[in-house]
NUDO-574113 format. One line per 2 residues: number of its first residue (from 1); their letters; for each residue x, y, z of N, C-alpha, C, O. Coordinates in nm, 3 decimals, always signed. Example, Ala and Ser with C-alpha at 12.3 -4.5 7.8 and 13.67 -1.06 7.14 Angstrom:
! NUDO-574113
1) as) +1.319:-0.569:+0.780:+1.230:-0.450:+0.780:+1.320:-0.330:+0.780:+1.424:-0.332:+0.846  +1.285:-0.225:+0.708:+1.367:-0.106:+0.714:+1.290:+0.003:+0.787:+1.341:+0.114:+0.804
//
This chain:
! NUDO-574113
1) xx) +0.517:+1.161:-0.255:+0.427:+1.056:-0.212:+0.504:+0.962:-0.119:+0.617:+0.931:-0.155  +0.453:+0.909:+0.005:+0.521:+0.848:+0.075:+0.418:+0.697:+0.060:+0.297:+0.717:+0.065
3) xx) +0.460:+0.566:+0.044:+0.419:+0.471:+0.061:+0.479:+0.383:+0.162:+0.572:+0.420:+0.233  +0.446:+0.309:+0.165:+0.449:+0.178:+0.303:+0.392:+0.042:+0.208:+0.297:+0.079:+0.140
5) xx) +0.425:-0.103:+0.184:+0.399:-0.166:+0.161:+0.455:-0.310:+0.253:+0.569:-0.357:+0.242  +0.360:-0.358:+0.331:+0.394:-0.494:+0.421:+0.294:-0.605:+0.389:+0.185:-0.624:+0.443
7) xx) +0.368:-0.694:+0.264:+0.293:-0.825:+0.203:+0.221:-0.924:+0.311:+0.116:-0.980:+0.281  +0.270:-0.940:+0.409:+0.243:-1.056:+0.497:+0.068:-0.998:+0.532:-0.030:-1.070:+0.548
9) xx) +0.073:-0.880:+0.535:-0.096:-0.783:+0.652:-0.153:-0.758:+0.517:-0.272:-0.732:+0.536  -0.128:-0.753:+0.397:-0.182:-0.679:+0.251:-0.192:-0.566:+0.300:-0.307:-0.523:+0.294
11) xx) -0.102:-0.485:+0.356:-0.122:-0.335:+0.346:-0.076:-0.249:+0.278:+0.041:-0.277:+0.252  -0.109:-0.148:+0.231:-0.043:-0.069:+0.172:-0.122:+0.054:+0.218:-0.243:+0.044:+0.238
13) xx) -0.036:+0.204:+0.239:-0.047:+0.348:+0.289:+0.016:+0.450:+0.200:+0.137:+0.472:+0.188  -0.060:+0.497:+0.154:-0.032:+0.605:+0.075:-0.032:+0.747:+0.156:-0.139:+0.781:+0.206
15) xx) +0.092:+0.838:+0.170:+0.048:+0.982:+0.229:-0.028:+0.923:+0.387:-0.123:+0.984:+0.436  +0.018:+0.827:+0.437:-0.072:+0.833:+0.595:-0.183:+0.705:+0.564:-0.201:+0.619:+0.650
17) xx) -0.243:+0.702:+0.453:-0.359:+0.686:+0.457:-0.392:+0.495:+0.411:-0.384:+0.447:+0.298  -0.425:+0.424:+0.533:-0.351:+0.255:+0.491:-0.525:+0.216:+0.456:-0.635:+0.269:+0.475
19) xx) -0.476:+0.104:+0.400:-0.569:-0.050:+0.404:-0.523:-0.173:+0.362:-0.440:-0.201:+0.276  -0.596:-0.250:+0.443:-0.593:-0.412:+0.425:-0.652:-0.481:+0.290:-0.747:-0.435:+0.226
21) xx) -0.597:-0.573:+0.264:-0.684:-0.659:+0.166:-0.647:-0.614:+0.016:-0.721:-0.612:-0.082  -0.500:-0.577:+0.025:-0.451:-0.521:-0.128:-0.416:-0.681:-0.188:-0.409:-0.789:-0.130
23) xx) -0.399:-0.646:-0.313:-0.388:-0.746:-0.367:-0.210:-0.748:-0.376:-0.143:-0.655:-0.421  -0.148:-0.892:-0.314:+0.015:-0.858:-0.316:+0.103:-0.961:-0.432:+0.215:-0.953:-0.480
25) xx) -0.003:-1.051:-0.447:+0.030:-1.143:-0.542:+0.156:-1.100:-0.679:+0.190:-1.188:-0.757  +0.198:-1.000:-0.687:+0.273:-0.954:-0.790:+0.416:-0.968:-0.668:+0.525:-1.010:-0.705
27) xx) +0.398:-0.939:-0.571:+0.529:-0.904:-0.507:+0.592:-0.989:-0.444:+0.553:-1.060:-0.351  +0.767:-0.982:-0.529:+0.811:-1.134:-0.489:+0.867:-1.153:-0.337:+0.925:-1.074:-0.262
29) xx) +0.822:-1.304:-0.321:+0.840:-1.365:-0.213:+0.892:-1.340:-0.075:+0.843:-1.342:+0.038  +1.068:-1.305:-0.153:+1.129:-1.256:-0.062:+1.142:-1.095:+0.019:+1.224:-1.057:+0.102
31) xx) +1.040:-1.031:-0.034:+1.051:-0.899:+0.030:+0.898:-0.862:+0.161:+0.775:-0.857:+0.155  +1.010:-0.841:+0.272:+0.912:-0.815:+0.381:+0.863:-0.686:+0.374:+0.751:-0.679:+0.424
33) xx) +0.897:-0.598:+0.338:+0.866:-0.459:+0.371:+0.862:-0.346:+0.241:+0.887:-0.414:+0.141  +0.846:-0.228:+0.208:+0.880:-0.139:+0.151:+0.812:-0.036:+0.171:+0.691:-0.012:+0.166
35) xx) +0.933:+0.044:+0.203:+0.897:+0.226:+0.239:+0.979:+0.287:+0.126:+1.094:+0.262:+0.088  +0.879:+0.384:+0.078:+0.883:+0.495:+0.003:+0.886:+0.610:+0.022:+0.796:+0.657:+0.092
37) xx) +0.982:+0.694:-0.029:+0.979:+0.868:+0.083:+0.998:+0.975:-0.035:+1.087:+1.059:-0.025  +0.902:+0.971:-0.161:+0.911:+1.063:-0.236:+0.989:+1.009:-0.347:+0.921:+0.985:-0.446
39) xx) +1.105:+0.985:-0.355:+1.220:+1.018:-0.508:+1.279:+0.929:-0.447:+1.399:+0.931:-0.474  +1.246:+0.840:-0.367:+1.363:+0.675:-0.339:+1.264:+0.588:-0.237:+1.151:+0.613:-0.195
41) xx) +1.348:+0.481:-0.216:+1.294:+0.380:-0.114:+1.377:+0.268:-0.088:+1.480:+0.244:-0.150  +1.333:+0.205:+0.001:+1.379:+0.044:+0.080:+1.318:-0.063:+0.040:+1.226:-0.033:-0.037
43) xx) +1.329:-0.181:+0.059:+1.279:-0.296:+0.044:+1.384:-0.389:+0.171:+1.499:-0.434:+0.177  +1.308:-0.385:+0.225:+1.322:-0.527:+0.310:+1.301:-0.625:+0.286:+1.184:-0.655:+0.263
45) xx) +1.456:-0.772:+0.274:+1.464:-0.863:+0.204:+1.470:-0.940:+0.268:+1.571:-0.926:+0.337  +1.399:-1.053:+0.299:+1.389:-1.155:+0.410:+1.500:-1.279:+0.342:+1.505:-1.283:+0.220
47) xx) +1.585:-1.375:+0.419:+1.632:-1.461:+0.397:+1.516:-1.602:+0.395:+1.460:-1.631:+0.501  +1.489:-1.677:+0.278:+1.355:-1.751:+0.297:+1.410:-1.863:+0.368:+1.323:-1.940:+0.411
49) xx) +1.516:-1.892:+0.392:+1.574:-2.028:+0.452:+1.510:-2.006:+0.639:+1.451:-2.093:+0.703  +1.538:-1.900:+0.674:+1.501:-1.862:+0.788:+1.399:-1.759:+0.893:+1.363:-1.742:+1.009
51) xx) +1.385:-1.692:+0.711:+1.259:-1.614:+0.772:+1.282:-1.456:+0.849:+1.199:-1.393:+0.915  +1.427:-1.419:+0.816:+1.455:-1.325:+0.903:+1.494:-1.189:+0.778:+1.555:-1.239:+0.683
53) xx) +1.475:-1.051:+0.761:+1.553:-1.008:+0.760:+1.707:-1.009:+0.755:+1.791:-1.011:+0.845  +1.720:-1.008:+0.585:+1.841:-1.006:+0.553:+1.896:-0.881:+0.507:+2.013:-0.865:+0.541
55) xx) +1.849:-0.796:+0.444:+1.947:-0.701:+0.380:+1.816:-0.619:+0.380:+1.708:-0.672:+0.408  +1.829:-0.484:+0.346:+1.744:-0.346:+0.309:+1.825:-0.356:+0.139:+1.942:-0.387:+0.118
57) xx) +1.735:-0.323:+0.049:+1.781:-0.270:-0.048:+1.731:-0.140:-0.107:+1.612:-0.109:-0.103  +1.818:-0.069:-0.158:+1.755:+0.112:-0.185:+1.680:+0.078:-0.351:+1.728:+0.005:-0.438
59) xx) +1.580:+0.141:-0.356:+1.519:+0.105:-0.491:+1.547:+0.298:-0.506:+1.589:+0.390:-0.434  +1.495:+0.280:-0.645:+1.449:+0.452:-0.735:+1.360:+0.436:-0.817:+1.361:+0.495:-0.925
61) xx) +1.288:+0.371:-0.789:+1.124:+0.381:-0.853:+1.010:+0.266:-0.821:+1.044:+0.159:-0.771  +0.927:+0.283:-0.841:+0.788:+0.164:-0.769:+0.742:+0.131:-0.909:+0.625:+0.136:-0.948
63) xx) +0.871:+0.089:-0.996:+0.785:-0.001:-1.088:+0.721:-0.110:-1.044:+0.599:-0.125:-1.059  +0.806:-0.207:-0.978:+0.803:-0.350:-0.975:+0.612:-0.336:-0.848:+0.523:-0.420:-0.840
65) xx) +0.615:-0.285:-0.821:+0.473:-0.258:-0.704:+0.336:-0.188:-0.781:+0.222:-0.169:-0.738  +0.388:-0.164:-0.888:+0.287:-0.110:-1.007:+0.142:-0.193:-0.930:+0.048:-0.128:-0.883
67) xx) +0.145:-0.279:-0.931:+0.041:-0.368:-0.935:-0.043:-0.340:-0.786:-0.165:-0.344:-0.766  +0.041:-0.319:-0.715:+0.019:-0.305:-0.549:-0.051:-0.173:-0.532:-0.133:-0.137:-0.447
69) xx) +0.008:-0.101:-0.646:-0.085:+0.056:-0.627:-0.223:+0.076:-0.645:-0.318:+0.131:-0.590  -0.188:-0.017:-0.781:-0.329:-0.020:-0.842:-0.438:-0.065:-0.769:-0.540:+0.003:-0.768
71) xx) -0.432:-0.204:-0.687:-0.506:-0.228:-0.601:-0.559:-0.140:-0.498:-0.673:-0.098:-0.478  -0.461:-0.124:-0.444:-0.475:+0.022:-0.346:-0.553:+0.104:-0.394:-0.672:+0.089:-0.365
73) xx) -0.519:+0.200:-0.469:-0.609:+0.295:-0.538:-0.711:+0.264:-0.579:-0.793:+0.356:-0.574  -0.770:+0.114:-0.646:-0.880:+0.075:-0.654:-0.993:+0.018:-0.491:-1.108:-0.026:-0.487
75) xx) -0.929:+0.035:-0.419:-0.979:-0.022:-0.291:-1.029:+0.168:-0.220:-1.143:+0.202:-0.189  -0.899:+0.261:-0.214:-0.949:+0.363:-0.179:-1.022:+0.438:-0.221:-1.089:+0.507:-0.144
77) xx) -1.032:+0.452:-0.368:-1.168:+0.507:-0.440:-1.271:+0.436:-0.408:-1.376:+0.494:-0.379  -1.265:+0.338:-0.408:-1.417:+0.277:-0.320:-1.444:+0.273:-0.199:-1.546:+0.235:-0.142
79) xx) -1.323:+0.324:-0.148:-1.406:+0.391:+0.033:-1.445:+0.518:+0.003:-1.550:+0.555:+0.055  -1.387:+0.595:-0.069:-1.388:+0.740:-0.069:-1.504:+0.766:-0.169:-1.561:+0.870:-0.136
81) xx) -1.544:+0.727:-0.245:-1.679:+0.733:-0.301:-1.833:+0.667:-0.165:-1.936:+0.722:-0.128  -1.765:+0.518:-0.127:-1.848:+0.475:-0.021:-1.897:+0.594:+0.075:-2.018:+0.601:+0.097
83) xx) -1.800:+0.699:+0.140:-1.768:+0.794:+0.206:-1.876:+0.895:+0.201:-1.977:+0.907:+0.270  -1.815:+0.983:+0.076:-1.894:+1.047:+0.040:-2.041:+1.047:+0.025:-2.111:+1.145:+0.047
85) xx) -2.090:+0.920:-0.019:-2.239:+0.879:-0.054:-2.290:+0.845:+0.090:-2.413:+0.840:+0.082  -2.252:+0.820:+0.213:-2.322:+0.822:+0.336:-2.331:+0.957:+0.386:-2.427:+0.996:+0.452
87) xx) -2.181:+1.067:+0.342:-2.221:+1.137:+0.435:-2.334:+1.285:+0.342:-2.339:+1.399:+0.386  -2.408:+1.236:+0.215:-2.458:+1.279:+0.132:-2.590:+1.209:+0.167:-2.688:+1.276:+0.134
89) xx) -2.616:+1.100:+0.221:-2.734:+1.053:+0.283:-2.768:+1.113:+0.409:-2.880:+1.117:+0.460  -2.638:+1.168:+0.464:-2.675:+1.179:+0.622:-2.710:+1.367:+0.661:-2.749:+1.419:+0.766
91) xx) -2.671:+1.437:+0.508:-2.688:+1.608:+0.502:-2.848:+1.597:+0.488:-2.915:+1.511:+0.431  -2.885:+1.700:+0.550:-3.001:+1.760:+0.559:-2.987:+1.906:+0.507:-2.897:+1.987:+0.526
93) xx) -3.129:+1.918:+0.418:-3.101:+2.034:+0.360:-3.206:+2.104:+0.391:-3.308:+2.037:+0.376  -3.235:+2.255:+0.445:-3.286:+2.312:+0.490:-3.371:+2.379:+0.385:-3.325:+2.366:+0.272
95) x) -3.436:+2.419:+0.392:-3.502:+2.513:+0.256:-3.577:+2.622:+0.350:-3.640:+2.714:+0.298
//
């Protein structure tokens, strides 16, 4: 599973697949970024005094983002059901 998580946009991308409006409130302050590539990842650590990129740190698991998924996954099942049910309005069935 590859993820992407950037607090400032509420995005989060699972496998390619992004949206806005995650809930980030669990994720602390100082981290600008996090990419995930299967069996490890990064976190981009902003210095808060200045706002910049300070350090990358290597993580080995998406506990601490638990929360970030969940949103996610609760946001994409409701496109992907949304999805489905238009294009189930929009089939015509022949008889």
């Amino acid at each position: 599973m590859r993820v992407t998580i950037i607090p400032i946009d509420t995005f989060c991308a699972v496998d390619g697949i992004g949206f806005v409006g995650i809930d980030m409130t669990s994720v602390p302050k100082d981290v600008h970024a996090v990419q995930w590539f299967g069996t490890w990842g990064e976190q981009e650590i902003l210095d808060l005094k200045t706002g910049r990129i300070d350090r990358n740190e290597k993580i080995d698991n998406l506990d601490v983002y638990q929360a970030v998924l969940n949103s996610y996954w609760s946001i994409r099942n409701r496109h992907d059901a949304a999805v489905k049910e238009a294009i189930n309005e929009q089939t015509i069935i022949e008889v």
